[in-house]
C-alpha positions, -999 to +999 in steps of 0.1 A: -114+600+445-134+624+424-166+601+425-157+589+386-165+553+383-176+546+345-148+529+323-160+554+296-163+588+319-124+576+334-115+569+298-125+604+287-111+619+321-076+604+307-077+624+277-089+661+294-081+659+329-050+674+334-043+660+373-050+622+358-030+629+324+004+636+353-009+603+372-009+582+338+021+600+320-002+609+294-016+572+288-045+572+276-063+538+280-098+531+261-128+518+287-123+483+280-086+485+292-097+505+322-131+482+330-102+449+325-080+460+348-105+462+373-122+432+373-090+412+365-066+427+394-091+420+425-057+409+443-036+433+435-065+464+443-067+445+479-024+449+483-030+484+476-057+487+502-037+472+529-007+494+517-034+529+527-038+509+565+000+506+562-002+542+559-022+551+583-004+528+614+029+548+600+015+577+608-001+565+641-038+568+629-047+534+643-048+529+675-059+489+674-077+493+713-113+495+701-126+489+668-159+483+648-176+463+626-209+464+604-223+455+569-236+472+541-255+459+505-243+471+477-269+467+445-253+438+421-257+440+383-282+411+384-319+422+380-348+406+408-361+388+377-326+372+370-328+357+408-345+324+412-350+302+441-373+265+439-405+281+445-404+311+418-389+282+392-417+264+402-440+291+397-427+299+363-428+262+351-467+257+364-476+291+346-462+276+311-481+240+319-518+266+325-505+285+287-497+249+271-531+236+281-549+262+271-528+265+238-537+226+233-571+231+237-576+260+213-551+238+183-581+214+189-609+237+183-595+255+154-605+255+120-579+280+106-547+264+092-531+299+099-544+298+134-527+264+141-500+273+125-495+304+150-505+286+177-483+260+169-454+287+175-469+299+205-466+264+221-429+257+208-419+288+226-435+277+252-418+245+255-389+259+248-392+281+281-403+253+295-371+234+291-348+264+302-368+264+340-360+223+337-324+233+338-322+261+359-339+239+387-317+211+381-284+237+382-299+248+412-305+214+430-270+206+421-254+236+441-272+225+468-278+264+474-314+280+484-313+304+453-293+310+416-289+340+391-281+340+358-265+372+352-239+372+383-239+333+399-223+344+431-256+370+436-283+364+463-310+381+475-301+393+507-324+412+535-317+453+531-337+463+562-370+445+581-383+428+555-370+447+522-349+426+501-326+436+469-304+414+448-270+422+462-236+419+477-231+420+518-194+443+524-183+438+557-158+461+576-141+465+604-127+503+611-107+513+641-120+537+660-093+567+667-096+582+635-125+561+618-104+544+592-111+509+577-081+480+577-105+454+562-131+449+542-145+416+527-173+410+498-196+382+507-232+368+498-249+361+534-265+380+563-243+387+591-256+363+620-220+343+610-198+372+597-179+386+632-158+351+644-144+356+605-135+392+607-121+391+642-094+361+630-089+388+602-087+420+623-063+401+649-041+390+618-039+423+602-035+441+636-010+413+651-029+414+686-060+403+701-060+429+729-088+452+716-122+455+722-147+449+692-182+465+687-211+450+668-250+457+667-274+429+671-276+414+637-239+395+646-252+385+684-245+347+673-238+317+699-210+300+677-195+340+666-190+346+706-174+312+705-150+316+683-140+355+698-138+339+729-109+314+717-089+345+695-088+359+731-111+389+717-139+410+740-168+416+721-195+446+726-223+430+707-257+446+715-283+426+728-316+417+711-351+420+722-366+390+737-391+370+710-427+379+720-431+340+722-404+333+745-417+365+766-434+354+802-466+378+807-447+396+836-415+406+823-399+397+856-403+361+855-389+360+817-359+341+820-329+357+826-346+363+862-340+323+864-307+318+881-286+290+869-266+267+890-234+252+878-227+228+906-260+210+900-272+221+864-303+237+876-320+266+874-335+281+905-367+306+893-378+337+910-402+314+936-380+294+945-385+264+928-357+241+911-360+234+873-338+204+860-331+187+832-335+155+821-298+155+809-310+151+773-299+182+745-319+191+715-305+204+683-319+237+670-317+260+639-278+267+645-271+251+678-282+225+701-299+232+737-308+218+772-343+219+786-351+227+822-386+219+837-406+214+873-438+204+885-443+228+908-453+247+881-493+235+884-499+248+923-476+276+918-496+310+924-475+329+898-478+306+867-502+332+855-472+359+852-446+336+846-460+310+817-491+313+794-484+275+789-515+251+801-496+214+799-457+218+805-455+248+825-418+271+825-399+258+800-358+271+802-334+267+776-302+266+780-276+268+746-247+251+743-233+287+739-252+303+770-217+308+791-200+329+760-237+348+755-234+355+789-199+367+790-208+395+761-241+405+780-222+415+809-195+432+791-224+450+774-239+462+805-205+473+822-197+495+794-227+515+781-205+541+771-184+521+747-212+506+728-225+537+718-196+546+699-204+518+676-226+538+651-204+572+649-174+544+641-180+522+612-206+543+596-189+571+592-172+552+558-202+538+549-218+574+550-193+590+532-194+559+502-225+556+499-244+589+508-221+615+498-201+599+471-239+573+455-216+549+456-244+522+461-238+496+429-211+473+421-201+483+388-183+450+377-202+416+366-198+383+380-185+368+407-173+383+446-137+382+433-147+411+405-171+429+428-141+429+455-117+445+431-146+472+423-152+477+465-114+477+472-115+510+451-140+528+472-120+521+500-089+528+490-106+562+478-118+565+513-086+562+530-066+581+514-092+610+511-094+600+550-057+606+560-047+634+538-074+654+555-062+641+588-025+648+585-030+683+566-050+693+601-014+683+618+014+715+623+031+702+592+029+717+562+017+712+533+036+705+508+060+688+533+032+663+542+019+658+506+056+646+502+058+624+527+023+604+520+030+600+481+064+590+492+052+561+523+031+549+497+051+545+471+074+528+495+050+502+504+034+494+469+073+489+460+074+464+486+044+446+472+056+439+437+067+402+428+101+394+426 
């Protein structure tokens, strides 16, 4: 809560500090006690997180109508270097075969016993790097997963913004909006294209209801995600992304969402007039599969040129298997501007306050989400409790009265936490 972090600046703080020495009783643990206890009690720092949201409902702070949700990347202790996918092992491995010719070629030209000798070395160290890219290919063929680190084997290297990428950990969120206060947070490796239909079974767990309304920018706006919301009963606020410049028809009013689609008949009517069908067949995608819908009324039509830039197959429509819940979202979108704008003043005000104002921007502990939870779990349970003492001192009670009743509510509810 005072922005201390380091095992070896708390362990000092335990020692001078007179406000921790009172927390601790005068213990004074050394920095391998303190940097232990974090990364082995990742479950127990995650009770004491949901025992601050226990807090704040008790005190009325969340209001569970309209909540928020986002990522953030937090810097893992793995280095780029120490992050390898096929085509950088690959790379390594076919710079050692370049040294190793060129190292055999010189052993034959030499004259010098001490030159062979030396080069000799040089090409057993090769080989010997050789062999450790052999394995770390073959590990990484066996996990079947696109990339491996050495230092933290949970790591990847994720995309920070456009086309910026760090070795890190994605912390998703979700923060209710009366009072901007986090109720769950979860440490994963992946982008967020399939992180909401997760959080929203968590949110309508932890909240026991699935009548609020969730927000989410573009980066969750996910066919299968609106799926899954749609069968936890949730409305989603998800904003809407751009249109591809390839799927973009030369007049924007013949792109198609201007193409009208008919249920009864599974058709698509487009702004001429015309009726595209299908020939009943789908198509699998990236992440979903998808219906084509075509006419040939395309060739004499006199506004192919603004609606198609295609010369053989004319309008081509696709229809997702998820179109209806996509659709659903859209709509809610557009009927409630308002509510969508809130987003950003929502769920990055902790993210602000963590990472701007307090640098928290590194995971501190090694290896593994489970330790790098523990290690996030603190900033948030920081963050909340920083978050409703300043709410609750702003109230008409005083002080001293409501300093009394939050130590004693969450002493209550760690005490209801502990095993039997």
């Amino acid at each position: 809560m005072n922005r201390i972090r380091s095992s070896r600046q708390l362990e000092k703080e335990c020692r001078r500090n007179i406000e921790v020495m009172w927390l601790l009783e005068s213990l004074a643990p050394d920095h391998n006690t303190i940097s232990n206890f974090r990364k082995d009690n990742a479950k127990a720092i995650k009770k004491v997180f949901f025992a601050t949201v226990q807090i704040a409902r008790n005190f009325g702070l969340i209001g569970a109508t309209l909540i928020a949700g986002d990522s953030t990347k937090f810097r893992a202790q793995n280095s780029k270097k120490n992050n390898f996918n096929k085509k950088k092992i690959q790379r390594h491995i076919d710079y050692i075969d370049n040294k190793l010719e060129q190292y055999n070629k010189a052993l034959e030209q030499s004259d010098s016993e001490n030159e062979k000798e030396k080069i000799k070395k040089d090409i057993d160290k090769h080989q010997g790097r050789r062999k450790e890219y052999e394995k770390l290919n073959a590990q990484l063929k066996a996990s079947e997963e696109p990339q491996i680190s050495t230092s933290d084997p949970d790591i990847k290297h994720l995309i920070v913004r456009n086309n910026i990428t760090e070795v890190a950990y994605c912390v998703q969120s979700t923060v209710d909006a009366d009072h901007n206060i986090p109720f769950d947070y979860l440490v994963t490796n992946k982008n967020d294209s399939k992180a909401m239909g997760q959080m929203l079974q968590r949110a309508k767990t932890i909240l026991g209801t699935n009548t609020f309304t969730v927000l989410y920018d573009k980066g969750y706006h996910t066919g299968s995600e609106f799926k899954t919301a749609n069968k936890l009963g949730i409305k989603t606020l998800v904003a809407i992304p751009g249109i591809g410049r390839a799927s973009q028809a030369p007049d924007p009013n013949y792109n198609s969402e201007h193409f009208k689609y008919n249920k009864e008949n599974d058709t698509y009517t487009c702004p001429e007039g015309n009726i595209l069908k299908s020939n009943g067949s789908t198509y699998k995608g990236r992440n979903y599969r998808f219906k084509q819908y075509k006419t040939n009324k395309c060739k004499a039509c006199p506004a192919r040129a603004l609606c198609t830039t295609s010369k053989v197959n004319g309008k081509v429509v696709q229809r997702s298997e998820f179109h209806k819940y996509i659709e659903a979202n859209a709509k809610s979108v557009l009927q409630n501007p308002d509510a969508y704008k809130k987003r950003q003043a929502i769920v990055e005000h902790p993210y602000g306050t963590i990472k701007r104002q307090w640098s928290f921007d590194h995971i501190m502990t090694k290896k593994t989400i489970q330790r790098a939870s523990a290690d996030v779990g603190f900033m948030f349970i920081a963050y909340n409790l920083k978050r409703i003492w300043n709410i609750i001192r702003k109230t008409n009670t005083p002080r001293v009265q409501a300093h009394r009743s939050l130590i004693r509510l969450f002493t209550a509810i760690l005490t209801s936490f502990e095993e039997p």
